[in-house]
Steps between C-alpha positions, in 0.01 A plus 500: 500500500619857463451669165785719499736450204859362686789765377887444622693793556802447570778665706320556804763683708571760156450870559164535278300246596253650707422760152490179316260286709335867508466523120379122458270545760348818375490419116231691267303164415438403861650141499560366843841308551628310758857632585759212526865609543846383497857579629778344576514657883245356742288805632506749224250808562312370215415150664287725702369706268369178251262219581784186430844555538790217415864522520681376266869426366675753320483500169850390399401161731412218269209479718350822448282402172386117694381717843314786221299221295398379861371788621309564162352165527400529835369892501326461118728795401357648148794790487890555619592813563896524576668815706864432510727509256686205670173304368384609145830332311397199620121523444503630195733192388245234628178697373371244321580228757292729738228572266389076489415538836281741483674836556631766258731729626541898463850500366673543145661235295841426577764658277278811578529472899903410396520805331332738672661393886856570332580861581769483208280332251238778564748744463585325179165465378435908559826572258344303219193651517549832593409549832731700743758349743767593683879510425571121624774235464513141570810381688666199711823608626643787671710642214168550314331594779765816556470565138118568509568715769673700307333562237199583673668779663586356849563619771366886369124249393372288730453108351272231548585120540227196488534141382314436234265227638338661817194655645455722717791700659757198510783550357452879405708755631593884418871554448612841669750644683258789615604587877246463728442864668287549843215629293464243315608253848215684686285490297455236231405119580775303354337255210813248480562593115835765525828319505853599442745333235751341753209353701351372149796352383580317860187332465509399118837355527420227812421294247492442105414873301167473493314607142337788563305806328656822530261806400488894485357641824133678396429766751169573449138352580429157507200328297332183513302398228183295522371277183265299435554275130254279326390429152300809518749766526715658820393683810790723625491672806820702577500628913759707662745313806422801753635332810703173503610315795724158453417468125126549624244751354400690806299813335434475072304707257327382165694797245411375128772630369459399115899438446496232744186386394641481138790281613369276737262375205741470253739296771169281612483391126851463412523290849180305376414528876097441590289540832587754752890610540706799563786716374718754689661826350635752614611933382857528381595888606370607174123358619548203217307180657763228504454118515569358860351163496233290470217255690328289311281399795259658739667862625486535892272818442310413212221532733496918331378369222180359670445864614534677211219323300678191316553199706768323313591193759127387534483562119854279438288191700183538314739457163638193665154381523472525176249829475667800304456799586429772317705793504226751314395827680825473786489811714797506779480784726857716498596628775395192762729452778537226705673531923640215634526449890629318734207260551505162716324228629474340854541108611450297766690232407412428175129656543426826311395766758473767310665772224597825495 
């Protein structure tokens, strides 16, 4: 009988989960875990990269909880750690239902995870406490829509659309009637994101006026935030978006830049979030750092934070094992940067050949 202590991570096909097998696997205290994984697809790259792999309904299927208490019978699965944000509603409301069968998962209670996946509710939350977000209005129909247009200055500012319940880059979309010129036709790999007005409005009025969040466009650079919460006290580690491809952190830099620092602790305890999850912000053109959104979950490259000295998703397990850890004599490394590539692995079939 192996000795290894049974962890499910799921989300086997995310973006991060090679740096977060990585950062369970190479944890400070040396405990050896057997890798199980999950995902709704049926050959994820993490299936090959973990030593049990299930698929399993989505989570808005009624069977999605009945096929996850199976698999934690079956495996002896001591921890759950989610990586979608498509999951983590759902876990965090059946917790406790998880928890008598022998798993605790690494998620945050449930008005919290409500809260904090609402992109206007964050936004809310930021005005009442202080924090600094963007010019924004809340709308449903096209009059409105035009109207927040306006005031923010279109078509002489660009604007930026996104429903308020998303992740990733769905739904977002930069408003502009900027020309494309050859330069820029030449020489710039189109990212999706620049739309005109009429196209907009042509797609927003197939059907019902959607509601949707309508925001100041922030020109400058682009922050995610890293934290780690527990009844200790608040790690915060603030790292520059260098390169982005498809929502995706290509090339990042830790940059401890004390104002973010400042309000990323003081949103993490006003969201009464715990564990290991993520803000965004980004520079207004006066350098301010304004609120973009959060993720109160695993980040894809929260794998930085194993490099620069504090490793905050093997540390969010051991708390859901029920060991606290103690947040005396930190030291994260600034200036830490972390390359993504364009890795791979090889099959034959369904047999792992080898990565890249």
């Amino acid at each position: 009988m192996s000795n290894k202590l049974p962890i499910l991570i799921t989300g086997a096909g995310a973006p991060g989960i090679a740096g977060t097998i990585f950062s369970i696997k190479n944890n400070p205290d040396n405990i050896d875990f057997k890798i199980v994984t999950t995902d709704i697809k049926d050959n994820p790259v993490g299936k090959f990269l973990s030593e049990s792999f299930y698929r399993v309904p989505s989570p808005e299927s009624e069977d999605y909880i009945p096929v996850l208490k199976r698999i934690i019978k079956k495996e002896k699965v001591r921890v759950i750690l989610p990586q979608t944000t498509r999951e983590i509603n759902v876990l965090s409301q059946k917790k406790e239902e998880i928890k008598k069968k022998g798993a605790n998962i690494v998620v945050s209670d449930n008005e919290s995870i409500k809260k904090a996946n609402d992109k206007y509710l964050i936004i809310k939350e930021c005005e009442n406490i202080g924090i600094p977000y963007p010019k924004y209005f809340l709308i449903n129909s096209k009059r409105a829509f035009l109207e927040a247009l306006d005031i923010l200055g279109y078509p002489d500012n660009k604007v930026v659309i996104k429903p308020r319940l998303s992740n990733g880059l769905r739904g977002l979309r930069i408003i502009t009637e900027d020309v494309l010129n050859l330069d820029r036709f030449l020489n710039e790999k189109p990212s999706g994101l620049e739309i005109n007005l009429r196209s907009l409005l042509d797609i927003l009025q197939q059907d019902r006026f959607p509601e949707l969040l309508v925001e100041e466009y922030l020109p400058g650079e682009e922050y995610t935030v890293d934290v780690f919460r527990n009844s200790k006290g608040i790690v915060v580690i603030p790292r520059l978006r260098i390169s982005i491809r498809s929502g995706i952190t290509f090339d990042t830099k830790v940059d401890l830049r004390k104002d973010i620092i400042e309000y990323s602790k003081k949103l993490a305890i006003s969201l009464c979030l715990k564990y290991c999850f993520g803000f965004q912000f980004k520079l207004d053109i006066n350098g301010i750092p304004k609120i973009l959104e959060s993720n109160p979950r695993v980040q894809g490259t929260m794998i930085t934070t194993t490099f620069a000295g504090f490793n905050m998703i093997y540390y969010s397990v051991k708390e859901a094992l029920g060991e606290e850890v103690n947040l005396e004599n930190i030291k994260i490394k600034n200036g830490i940067e972390f390359k993504r590539y364009w890795g791979g692995i090889g099959l034959d079939e369904e047999n792992f050949i080898g990565r890249i």
